[in-house]
C-alpha positions in Angstrom: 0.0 0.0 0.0 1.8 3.4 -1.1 0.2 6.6 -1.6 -2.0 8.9 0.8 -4.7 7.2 2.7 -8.3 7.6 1.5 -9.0 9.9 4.5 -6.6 11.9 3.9 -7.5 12.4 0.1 -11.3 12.9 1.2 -10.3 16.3 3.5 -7.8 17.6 0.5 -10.2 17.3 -1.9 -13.2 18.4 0.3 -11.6 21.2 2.4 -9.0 22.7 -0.4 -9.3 21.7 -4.2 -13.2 21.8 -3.8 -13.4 25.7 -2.3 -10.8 26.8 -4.5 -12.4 25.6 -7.5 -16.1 27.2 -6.2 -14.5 30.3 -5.1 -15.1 32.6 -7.5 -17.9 30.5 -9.6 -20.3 33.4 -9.8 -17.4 35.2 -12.6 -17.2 31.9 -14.8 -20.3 30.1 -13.8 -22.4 30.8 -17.2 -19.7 29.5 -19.4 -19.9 26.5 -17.2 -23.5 25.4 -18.6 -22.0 23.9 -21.7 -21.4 20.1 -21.9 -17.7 20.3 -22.5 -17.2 22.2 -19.3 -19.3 20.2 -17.5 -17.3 17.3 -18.5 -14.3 18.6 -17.1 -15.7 19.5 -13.9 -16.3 15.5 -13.6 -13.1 14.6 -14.4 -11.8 17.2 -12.2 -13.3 15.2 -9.4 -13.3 12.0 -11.1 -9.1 11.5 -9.6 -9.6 12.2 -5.9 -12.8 9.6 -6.2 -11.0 7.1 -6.7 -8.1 7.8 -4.6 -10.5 7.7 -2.3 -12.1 4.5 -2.7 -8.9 3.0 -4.5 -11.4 2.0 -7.1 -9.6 0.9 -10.7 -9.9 3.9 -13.3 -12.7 1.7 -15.1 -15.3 2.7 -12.5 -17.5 5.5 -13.2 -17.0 8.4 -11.8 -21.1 8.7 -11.0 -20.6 4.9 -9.3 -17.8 6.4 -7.3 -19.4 9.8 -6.1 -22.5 7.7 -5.0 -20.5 5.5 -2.9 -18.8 8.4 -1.3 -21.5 10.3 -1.1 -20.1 13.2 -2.8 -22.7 14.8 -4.8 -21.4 16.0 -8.5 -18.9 19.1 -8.7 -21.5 20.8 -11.4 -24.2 20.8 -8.7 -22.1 22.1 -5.7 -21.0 25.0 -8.0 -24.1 25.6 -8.9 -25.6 25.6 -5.6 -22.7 27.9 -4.5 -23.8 30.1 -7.3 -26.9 30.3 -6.5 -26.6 30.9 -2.8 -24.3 34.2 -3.9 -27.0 35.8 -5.7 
């Protein structure tokens, strides 16, 4: 076993690549309703998924946020969004 533990991935992602990325979502959030970036909002959280299960890379990244009960990146920034206004 190498690597960080799952844990330890969870409060990273949770407590500093997730505000960062939500930060300033109000500026960039309407180019965000497109399907390309919303694709890239998944993968962005698609890697510290499965560092956090230690799932293989073939599980889906909607299988993987269930199980971790993360809900999707696009509806966090979203909600973020929306509680600004």
């Amino acid at each position: 076993m190498w690597g960080l533990r799952p844990r330890v991935v969870h409060w990273l992602y949770v407590s500093i690549i997730r505000p960062s990325i939500t930060f300033v979502c109000l500026v960039w959030w309407p180019g965000c309703q497109t399907a390309i970036a919303k694709k890239k909002l998944s993968r962005v959280q698609r890697l510290p998924c499965l560092g956090i299960m230690r799932a293989i890379c073939t599980t889906t990244t909607n299988d993987v946020e269930a199980l971790i009960c993360l809900p999707p990146l696009e509806s966090v920034v979203q909600s973020k969004m929306t509680s600004a206004v």
